[in-house]
MMTF fields as JSON, N, C-alpha, C and O atoms, coordinates in Angstrom:
{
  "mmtfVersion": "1.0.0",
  "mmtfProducer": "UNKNOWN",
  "numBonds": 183,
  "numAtoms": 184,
  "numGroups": 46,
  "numChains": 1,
  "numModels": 1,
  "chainsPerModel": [1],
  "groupsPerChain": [46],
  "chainIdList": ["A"],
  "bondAtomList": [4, 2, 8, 6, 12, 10, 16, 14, 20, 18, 24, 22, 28, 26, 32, 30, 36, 34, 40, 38, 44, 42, 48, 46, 52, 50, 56, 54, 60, 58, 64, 62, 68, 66, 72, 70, 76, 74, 80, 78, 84, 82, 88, 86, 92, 90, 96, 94, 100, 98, 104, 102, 108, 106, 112, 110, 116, 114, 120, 118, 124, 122, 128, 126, 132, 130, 136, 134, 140, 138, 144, 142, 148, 146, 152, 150, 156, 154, 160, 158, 164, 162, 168, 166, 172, 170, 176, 174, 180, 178],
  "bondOrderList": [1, 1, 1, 1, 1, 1, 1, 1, 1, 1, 1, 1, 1, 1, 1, 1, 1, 1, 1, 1, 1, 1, 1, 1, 1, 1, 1, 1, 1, 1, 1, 1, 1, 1, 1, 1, 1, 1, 1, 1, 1, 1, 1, 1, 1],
  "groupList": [{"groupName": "UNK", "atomNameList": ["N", "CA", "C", "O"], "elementList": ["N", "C", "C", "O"], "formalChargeList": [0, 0, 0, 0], "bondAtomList": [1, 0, 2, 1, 3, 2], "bondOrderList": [1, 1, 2], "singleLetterCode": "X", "chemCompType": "L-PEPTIDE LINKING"}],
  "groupTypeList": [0, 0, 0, 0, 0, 0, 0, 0, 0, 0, 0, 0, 0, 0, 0, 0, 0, 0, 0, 0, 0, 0, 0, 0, 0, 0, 0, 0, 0, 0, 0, 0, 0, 0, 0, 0, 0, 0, 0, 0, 0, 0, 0, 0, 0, 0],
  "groupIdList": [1, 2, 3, 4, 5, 6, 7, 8, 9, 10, 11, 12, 13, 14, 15, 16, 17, 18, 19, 20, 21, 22, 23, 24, 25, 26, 27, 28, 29, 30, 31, 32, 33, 34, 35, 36, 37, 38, 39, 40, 41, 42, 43, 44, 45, 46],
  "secStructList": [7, 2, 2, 2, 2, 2, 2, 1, 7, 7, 7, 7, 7, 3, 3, 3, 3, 7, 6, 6, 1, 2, 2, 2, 2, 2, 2, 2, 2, 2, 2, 6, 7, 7, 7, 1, 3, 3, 3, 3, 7, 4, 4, 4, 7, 7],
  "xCoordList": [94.674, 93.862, 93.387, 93.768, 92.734, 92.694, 93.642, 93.5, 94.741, 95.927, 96.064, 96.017, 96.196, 96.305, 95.341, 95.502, 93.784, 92.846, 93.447, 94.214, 93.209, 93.475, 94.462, 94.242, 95.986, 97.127, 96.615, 97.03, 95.716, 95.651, 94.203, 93.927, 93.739, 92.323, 90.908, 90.06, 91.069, 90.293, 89.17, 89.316, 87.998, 86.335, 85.4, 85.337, 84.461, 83.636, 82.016, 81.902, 81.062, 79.635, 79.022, 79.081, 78.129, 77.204, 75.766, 75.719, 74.633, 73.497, 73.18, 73.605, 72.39, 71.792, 70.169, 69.664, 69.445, 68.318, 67.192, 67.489, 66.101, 65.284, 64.356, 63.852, 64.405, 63.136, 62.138, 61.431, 62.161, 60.418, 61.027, 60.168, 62.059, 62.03, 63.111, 63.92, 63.096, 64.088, 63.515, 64.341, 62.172, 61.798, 62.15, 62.634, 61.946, 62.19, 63.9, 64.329, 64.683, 66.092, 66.083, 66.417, 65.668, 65.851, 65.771, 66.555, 64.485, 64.163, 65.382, 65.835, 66.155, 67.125, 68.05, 68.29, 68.813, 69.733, 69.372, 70.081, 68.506, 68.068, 68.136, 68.415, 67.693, 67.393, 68.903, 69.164, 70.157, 71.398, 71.39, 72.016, 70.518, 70.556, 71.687, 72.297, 71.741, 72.402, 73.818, 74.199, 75.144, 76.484, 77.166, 78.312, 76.614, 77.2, 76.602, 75.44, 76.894, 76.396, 75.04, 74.786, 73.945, 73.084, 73.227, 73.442, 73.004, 72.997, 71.725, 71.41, 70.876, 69.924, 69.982, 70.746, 69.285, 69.693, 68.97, 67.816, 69.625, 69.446, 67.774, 66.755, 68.43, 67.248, 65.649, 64.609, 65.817, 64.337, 63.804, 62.894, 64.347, 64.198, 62.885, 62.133, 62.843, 61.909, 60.345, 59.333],
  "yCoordList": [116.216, 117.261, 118.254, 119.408, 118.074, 118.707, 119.455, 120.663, 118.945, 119.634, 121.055, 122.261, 120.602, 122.168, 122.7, 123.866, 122.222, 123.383, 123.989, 124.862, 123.612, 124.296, 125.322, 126.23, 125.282, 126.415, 126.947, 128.096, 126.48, 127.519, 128.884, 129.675, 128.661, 128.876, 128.728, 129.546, 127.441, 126.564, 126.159, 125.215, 126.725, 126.462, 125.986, 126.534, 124.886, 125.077, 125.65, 125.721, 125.974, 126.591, 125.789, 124.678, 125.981, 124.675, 125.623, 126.681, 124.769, 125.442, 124.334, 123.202, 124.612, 123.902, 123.866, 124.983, 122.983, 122.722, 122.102, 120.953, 122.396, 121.633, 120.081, 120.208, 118.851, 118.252, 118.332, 117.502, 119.608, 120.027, 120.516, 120.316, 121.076, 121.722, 120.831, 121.295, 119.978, 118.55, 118.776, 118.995, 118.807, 118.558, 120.206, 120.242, 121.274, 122.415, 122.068, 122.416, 121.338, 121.565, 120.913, 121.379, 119.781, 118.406, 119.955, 120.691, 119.751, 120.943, 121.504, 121.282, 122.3, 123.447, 122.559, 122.854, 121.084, 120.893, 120.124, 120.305, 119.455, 119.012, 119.906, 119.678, 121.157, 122.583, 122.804, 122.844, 122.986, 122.91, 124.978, 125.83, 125.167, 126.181, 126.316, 127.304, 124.993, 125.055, 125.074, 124.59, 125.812, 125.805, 125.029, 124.651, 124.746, 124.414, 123.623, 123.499, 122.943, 121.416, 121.871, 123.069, 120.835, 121.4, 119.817, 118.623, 120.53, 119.301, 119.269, 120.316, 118.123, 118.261, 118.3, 117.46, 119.179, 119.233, 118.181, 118.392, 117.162, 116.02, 115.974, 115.3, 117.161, 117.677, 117.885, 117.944, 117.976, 118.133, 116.918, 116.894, 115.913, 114.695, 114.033, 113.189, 114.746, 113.347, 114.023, 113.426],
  "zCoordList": [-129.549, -130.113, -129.052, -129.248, -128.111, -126.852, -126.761, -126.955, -126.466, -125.626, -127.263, -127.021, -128.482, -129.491, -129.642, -130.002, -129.473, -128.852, -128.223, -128.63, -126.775, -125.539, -125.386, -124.584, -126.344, -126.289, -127.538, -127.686, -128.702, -129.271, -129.45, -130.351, -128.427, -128.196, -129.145, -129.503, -129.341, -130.061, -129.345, -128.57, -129.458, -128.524, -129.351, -130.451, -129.062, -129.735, -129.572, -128.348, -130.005, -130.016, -129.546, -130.074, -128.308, -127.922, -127.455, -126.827, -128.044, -127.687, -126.694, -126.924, -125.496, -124.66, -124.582, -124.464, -124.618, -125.198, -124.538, -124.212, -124.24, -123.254, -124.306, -125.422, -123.513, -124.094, -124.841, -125.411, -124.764, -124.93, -126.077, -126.936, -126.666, -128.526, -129.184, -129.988, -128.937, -129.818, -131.005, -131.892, -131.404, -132.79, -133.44, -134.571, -132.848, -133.594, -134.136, -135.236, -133.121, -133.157, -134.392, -135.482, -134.124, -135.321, -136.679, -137.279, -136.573, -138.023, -138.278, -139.401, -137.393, -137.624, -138.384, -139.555, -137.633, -138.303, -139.676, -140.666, -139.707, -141.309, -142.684, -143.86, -141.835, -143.088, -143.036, -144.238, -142.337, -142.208, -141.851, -142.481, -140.742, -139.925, -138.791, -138.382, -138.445, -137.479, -137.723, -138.789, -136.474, -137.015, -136.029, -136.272, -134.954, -133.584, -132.927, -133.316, -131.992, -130.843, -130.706, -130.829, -130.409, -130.045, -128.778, -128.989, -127.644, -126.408, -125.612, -125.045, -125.477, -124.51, -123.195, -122.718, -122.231, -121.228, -120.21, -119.836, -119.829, -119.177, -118.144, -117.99, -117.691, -116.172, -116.794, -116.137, -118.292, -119.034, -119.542, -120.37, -119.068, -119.684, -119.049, -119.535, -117.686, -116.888, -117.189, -116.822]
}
């Protein structure tokens, strides 16, 4: 799957996200706002 992404320029949407708004995110995808990854960013964790 990779490899027919990759020749067919197949990307996907990623939002990057701090610790601190997990719960706004949560909200977004429950209400089904969201269209794309939402990833936490590790470094906001501590």
């Amino acid at each position: 799957m990779p490899d027919f992404c990759g020749e067919h320029g197949i990307t996907s949407e990623v939002e990057v996200i701090a610790m601190c708004d997990i719960n706004t995110a949560c909200g977004r995808t429950l209400k089904g706002d969201d269209n794309y990854r939402i990833v936490v960013e590790a470094a906001t964790l501590a």
